[in-house]
ChimeraX commands (.cxc) that place a marker at each C-alpha (Angstrom):
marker #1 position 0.00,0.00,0.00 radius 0.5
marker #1 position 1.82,3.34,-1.06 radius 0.5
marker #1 position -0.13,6.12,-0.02 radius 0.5
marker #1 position 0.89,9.85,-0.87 radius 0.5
marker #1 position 1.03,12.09,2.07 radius 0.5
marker #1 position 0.93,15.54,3.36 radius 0.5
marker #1 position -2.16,16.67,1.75 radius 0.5
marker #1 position -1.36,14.88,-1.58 radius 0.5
marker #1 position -4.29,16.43,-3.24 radius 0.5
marker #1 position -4.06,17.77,-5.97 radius 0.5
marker #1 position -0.88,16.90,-6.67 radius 0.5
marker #1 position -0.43,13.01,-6.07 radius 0.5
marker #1 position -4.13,11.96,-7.20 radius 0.5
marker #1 position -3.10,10.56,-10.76 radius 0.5
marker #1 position 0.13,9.21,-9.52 radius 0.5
marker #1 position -0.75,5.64,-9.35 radius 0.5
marker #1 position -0.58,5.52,-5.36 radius 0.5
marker #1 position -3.32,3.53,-3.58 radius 0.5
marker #1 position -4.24,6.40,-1.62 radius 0.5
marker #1 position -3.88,9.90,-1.25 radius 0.5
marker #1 position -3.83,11.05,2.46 radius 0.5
marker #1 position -5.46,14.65,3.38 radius 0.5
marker #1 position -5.38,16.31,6.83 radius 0.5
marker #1 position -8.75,16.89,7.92 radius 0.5
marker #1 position -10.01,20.41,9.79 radius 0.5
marker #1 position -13.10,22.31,10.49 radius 0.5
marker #1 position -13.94,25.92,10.05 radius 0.5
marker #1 position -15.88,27.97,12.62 radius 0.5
marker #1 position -18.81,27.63,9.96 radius 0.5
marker #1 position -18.73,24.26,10.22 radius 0.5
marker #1 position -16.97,23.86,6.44 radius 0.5
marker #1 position -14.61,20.98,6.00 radius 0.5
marker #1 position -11.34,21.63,4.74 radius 0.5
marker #1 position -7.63,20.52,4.25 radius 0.5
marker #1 position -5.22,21.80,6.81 radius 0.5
marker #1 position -2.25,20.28,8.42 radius 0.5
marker #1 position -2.02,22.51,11.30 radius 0.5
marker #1 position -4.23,25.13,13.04 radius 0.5
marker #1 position -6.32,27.18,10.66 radius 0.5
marker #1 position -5.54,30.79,10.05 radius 0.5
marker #1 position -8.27,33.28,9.62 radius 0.5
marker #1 position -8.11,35.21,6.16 radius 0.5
marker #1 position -6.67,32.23,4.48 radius 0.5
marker #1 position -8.15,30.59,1.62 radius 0.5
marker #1 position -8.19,26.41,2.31 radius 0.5
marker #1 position -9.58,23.42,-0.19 radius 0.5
marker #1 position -12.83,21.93,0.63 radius 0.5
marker #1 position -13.04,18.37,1.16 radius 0.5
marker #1 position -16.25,18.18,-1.34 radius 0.5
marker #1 position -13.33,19.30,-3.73 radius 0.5
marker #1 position -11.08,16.27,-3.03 radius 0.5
marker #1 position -14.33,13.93,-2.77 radius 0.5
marker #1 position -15.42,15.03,-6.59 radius 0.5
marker #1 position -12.23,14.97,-8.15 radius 0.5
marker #1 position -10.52,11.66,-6.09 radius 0.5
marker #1 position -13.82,9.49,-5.37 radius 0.5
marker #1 position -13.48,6.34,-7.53 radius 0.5
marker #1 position -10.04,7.34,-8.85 radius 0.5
marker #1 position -7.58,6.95,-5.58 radius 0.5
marker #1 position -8.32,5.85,-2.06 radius 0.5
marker #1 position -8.60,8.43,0.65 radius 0.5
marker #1 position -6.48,8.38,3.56 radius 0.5
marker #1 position -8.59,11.24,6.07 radius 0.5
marker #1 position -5.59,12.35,9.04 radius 0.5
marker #1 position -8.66,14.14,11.13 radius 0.5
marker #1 position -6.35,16.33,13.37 radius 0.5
marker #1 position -9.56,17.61,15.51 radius 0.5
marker #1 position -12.56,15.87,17.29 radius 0.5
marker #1 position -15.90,16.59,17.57 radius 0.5
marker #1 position -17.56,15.61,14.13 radius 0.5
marker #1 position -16.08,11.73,12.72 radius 0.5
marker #1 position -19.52,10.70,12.18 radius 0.5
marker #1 position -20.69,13.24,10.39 radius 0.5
marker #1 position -17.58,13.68,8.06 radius 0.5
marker #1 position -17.92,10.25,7.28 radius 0.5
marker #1 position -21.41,10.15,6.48 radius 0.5
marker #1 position -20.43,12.99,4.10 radius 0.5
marker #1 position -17.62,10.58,2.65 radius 0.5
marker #1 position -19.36,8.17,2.13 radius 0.5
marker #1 position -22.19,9.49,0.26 radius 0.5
marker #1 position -19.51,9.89,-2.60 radius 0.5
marker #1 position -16.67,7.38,-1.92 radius 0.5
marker #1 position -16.51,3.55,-1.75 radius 0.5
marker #1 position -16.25,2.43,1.98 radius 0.5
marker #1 position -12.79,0.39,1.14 radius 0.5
marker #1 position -10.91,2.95,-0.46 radius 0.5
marker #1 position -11.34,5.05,2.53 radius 0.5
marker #1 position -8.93,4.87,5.65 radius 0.5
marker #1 position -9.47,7.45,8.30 radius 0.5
marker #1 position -6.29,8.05,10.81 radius 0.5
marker #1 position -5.73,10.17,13.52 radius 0.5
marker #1 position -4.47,10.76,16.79 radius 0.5
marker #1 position -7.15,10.85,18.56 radius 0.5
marker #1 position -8.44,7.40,20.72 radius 0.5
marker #1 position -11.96,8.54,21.34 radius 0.5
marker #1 position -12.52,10.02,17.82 radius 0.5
marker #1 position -11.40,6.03,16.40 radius 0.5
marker #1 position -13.79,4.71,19.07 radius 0.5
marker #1 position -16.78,6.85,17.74 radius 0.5
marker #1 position -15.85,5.77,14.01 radius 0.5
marker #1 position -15.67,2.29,14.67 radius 0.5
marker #1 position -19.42,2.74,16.62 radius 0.5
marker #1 position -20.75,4.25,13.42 radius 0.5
marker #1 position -18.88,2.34,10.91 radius 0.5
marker #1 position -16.98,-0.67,11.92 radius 0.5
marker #1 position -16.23,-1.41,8.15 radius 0.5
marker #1 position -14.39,1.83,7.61 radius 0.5
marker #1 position -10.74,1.06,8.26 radius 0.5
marker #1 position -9.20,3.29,11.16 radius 0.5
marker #1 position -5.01,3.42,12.12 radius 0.5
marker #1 position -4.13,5.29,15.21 radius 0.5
marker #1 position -0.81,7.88,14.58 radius 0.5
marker #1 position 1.61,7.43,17.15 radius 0.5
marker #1 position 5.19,7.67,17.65 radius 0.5
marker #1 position 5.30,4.51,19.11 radius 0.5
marker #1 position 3.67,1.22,19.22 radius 0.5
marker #1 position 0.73,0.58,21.81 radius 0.5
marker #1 position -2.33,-1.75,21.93 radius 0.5
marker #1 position -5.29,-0.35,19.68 radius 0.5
marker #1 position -8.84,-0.78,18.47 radius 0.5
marker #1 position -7.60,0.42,15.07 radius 0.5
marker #1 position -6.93,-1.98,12.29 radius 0.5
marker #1 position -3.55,-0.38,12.10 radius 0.5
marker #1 position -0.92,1.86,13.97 radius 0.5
marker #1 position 0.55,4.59,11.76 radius 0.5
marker #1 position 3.58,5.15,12.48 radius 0.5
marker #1 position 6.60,7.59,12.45 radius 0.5
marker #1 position 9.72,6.14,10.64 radius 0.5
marker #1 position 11.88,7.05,13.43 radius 0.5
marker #1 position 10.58,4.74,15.80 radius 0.5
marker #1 position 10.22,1.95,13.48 radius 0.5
marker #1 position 12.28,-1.16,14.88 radius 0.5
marker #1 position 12.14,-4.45,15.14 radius 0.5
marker #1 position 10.40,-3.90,18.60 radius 0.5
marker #1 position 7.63,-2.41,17.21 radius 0.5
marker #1 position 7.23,-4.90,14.52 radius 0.5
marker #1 position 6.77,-7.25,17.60 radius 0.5
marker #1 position 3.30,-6.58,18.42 radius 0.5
marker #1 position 1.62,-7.89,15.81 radius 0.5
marker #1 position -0.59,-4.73,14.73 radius 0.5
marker #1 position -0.34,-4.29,11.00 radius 0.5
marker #1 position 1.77,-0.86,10.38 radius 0.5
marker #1 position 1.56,1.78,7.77 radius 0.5
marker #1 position 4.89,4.04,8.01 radius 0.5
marker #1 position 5.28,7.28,7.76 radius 0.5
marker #1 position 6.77,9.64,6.20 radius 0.5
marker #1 position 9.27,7.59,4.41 radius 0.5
marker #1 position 10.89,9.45,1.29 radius 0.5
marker #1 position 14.08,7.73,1.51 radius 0.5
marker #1 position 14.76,5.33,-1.31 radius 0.5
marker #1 position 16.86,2.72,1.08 radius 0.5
marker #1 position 14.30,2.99,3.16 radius 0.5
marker #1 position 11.59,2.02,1.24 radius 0.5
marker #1 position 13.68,-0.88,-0.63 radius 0.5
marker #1 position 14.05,-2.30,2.59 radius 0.5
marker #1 position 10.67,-1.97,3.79 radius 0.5
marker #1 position 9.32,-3.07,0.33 radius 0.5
marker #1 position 11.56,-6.43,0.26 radius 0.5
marker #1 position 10.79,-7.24,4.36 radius 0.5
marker #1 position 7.04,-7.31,3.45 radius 0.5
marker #1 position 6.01,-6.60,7.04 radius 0.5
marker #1 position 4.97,-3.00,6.53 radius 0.5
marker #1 position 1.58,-2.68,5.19 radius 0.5
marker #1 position 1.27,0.98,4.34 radius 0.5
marker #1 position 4.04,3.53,3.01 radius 0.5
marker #1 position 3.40,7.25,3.22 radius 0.5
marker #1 position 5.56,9.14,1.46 radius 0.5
marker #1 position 6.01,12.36,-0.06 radius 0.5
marker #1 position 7.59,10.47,-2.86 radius 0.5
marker #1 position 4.86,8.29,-4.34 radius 0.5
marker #1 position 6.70,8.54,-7.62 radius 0.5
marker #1 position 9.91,6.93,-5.91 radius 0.5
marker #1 position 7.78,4.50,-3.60 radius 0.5
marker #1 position 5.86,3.29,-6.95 radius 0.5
marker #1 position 9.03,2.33,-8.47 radius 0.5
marker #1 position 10.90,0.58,-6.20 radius 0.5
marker #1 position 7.59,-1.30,-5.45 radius 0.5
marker #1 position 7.39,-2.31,-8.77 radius 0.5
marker #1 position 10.79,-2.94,-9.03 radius 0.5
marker #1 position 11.78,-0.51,-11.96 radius 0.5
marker link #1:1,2 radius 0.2
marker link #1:2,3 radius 0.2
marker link #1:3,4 radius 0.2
marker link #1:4,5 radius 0.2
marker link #1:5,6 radius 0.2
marker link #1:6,7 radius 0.2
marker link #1:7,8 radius 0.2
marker link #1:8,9 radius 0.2
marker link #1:9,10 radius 0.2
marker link #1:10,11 radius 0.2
marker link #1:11,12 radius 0.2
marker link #1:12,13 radius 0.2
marker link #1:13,14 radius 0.2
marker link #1:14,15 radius 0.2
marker link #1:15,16 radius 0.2
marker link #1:16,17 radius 0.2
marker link #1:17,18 radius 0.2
marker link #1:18,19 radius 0.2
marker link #1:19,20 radius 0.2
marker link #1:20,21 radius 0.2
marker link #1:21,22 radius 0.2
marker link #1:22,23 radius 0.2
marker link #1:23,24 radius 0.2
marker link #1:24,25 radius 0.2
marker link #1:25,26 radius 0.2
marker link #1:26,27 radius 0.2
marker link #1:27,28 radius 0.2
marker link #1:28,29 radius 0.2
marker link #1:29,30 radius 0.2
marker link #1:30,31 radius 0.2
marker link #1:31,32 radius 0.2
marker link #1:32,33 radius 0.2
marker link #1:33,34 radius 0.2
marker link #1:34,35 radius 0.2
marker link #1:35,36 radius 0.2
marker link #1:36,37 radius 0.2
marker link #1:37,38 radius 0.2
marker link #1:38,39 radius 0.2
marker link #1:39,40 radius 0.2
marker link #1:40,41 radius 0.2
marker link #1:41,42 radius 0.2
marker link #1:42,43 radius 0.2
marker link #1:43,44 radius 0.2
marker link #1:44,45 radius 0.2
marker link #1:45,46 radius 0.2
marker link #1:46,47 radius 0.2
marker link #1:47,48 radius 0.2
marker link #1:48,49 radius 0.2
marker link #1:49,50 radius 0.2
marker link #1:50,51 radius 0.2
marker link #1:51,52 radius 0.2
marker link #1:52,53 radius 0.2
marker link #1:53,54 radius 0.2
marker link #1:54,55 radius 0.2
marker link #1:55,56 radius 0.2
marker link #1:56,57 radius 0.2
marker link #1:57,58 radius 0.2
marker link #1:58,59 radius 0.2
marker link #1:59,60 radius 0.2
marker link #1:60,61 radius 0.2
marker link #1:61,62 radius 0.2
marker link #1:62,63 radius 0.2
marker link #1:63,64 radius 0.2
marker link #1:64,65 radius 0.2
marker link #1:65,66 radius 0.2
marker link #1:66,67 radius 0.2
marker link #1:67,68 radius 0.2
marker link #1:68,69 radius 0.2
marker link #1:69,70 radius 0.2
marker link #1:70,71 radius 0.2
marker link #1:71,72 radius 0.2
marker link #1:72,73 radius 0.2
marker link #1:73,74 radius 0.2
marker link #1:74,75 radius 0.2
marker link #1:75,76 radius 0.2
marker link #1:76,77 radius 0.2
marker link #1:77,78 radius 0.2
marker link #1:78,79 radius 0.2
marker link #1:79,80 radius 0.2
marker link #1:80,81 radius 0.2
marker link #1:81,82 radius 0.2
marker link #1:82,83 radius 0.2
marker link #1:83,84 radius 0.2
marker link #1:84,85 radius 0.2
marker link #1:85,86 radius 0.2
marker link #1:86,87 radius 0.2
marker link #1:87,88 radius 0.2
marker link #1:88,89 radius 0.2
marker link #1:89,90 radius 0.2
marker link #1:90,91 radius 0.2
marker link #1:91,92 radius 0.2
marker link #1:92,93 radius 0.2
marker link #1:93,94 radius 0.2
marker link #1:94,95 radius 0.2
marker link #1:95,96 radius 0.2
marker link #1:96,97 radius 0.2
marker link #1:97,98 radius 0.2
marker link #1:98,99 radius 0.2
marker link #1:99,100 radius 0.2
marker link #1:100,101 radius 0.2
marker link #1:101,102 radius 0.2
marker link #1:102,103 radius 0.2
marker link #1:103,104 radius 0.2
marker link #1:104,105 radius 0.2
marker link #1:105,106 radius 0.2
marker link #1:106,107 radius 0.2
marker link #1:107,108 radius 0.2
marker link #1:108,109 radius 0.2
marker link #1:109,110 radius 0.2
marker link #1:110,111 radius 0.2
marker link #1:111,112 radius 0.2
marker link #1:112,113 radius 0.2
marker link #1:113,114 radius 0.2
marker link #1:114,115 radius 0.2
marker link #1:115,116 radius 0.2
marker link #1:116,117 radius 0.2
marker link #1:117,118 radius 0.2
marker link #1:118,119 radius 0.2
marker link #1:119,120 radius 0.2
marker link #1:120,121 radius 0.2
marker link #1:121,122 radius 0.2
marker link #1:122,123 radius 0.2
marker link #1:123,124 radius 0.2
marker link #1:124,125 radius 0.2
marker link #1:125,126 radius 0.2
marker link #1:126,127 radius 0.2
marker link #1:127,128 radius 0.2
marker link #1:128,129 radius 0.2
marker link #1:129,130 radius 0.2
marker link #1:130,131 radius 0.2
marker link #1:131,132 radius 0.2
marker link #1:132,133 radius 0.2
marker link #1:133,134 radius 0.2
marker link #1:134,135 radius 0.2
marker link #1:135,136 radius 0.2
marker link #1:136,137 radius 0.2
marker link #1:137,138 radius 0.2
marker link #1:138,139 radius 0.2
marker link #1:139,140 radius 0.2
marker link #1:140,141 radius 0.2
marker link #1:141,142 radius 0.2
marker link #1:142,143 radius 0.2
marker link #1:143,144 radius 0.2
marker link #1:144,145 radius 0.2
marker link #1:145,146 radius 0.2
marker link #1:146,147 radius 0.2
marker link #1:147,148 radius 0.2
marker link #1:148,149 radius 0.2
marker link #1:149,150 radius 0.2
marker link #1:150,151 radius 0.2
marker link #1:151,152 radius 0.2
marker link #1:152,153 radius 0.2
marker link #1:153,154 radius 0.2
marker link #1:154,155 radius 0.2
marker link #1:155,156 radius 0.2
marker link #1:156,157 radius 0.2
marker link #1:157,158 radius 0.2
marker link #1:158,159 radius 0.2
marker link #1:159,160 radius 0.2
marker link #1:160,161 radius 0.2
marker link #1:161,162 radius 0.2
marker link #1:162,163 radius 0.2
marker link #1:163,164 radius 0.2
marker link #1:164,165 radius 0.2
marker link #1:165,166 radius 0.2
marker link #1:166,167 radius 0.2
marker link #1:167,168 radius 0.2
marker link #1:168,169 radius 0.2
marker link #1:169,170 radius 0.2
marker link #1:170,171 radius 0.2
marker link #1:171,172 radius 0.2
marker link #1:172,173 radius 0.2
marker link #1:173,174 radius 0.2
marker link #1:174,175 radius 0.2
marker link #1:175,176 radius 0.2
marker link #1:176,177 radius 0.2
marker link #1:177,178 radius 0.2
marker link #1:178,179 radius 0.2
marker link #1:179,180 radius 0.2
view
């Protein structure tokens, strides 16, 4: 599974990854949007209905909600448009996996950590630096991120334990995956 990441809309969403991943905000007026981190007033941000049009059908979503407060309506909004397994929602947030898995126990959910711990979620997404053989231990399927290193993903590609990829380097990922 290579999945594009930082907010790989628009640019990753014909590049052949399995998944694009988008970082998940609301506005004050209630308007979903794409935002890594806090959201400044004034600025102009990309609606999710945007993504939904253009990527439903063509590329999996990967939704990083980095708030709590409304999972089960964003994903009733989701999936209105998108196919229930091409959709992976992460996020850091136990309580907002809980309420997803309430509403939609089919939808797949990975918690993003730094480190491995027991989880609901169907996955642990997790940061490259703490990847070890320790954490491959537990048994949870992982999805690594962000790996844009070409060793790296060699390596990960050839073990076979690693489930998911994120990279900013979907191109490179794609390739070595492939084996070009």
């Amino acid at each position: 599974m290579i999945v594009s990441a930082h907010n790989g809309y628009p640019h990753w969403l014909n590049s052949g990854a399995d998944f694009i991943e988008v970082d998940i905000r609301r506005t004050s007026q209630e308007v979903i949007v794409l935002a890594h981190d806090a959201l400044q007033p004034n600025r102009k941000y990309v609606e999710l209905d945007e993504v939904l049009a253009a990527a439903c059908g063509k590329i999996g979503l990967q939704l990083d909600l980095k708030e709590e407060g409304y999972e089960v309506a964003l994903l009733n909004r989701v999936l209105e448009k998108c196919d229930p397994d091409k959709l992976v929602v992460t996020t850091d947030k136990a309580d907002s996996l809980r309420k997803i898995k309430a509403a939609y126990p089919s939808v797949k959910t990975g918690w993003t950590r730094r480190h491995v711990e027991p989880t609901d979620a169907d996955f642990i997404a997790l940061d490259q630096a703490y990847f070890t053989e320790h954490a491959l231990s537990f048994g949870v399927p992982i999805w690594l991120w962000t790996v844009d290193d070409a060793r790296l993903m060699d390596r990960i590609f050839k073990d076979g334990r690693v489930v998911g990829l994120i990279t900013n380097r979907p191109d490179r990922a794609l390739r070595l995956r492939s084996g070009i």
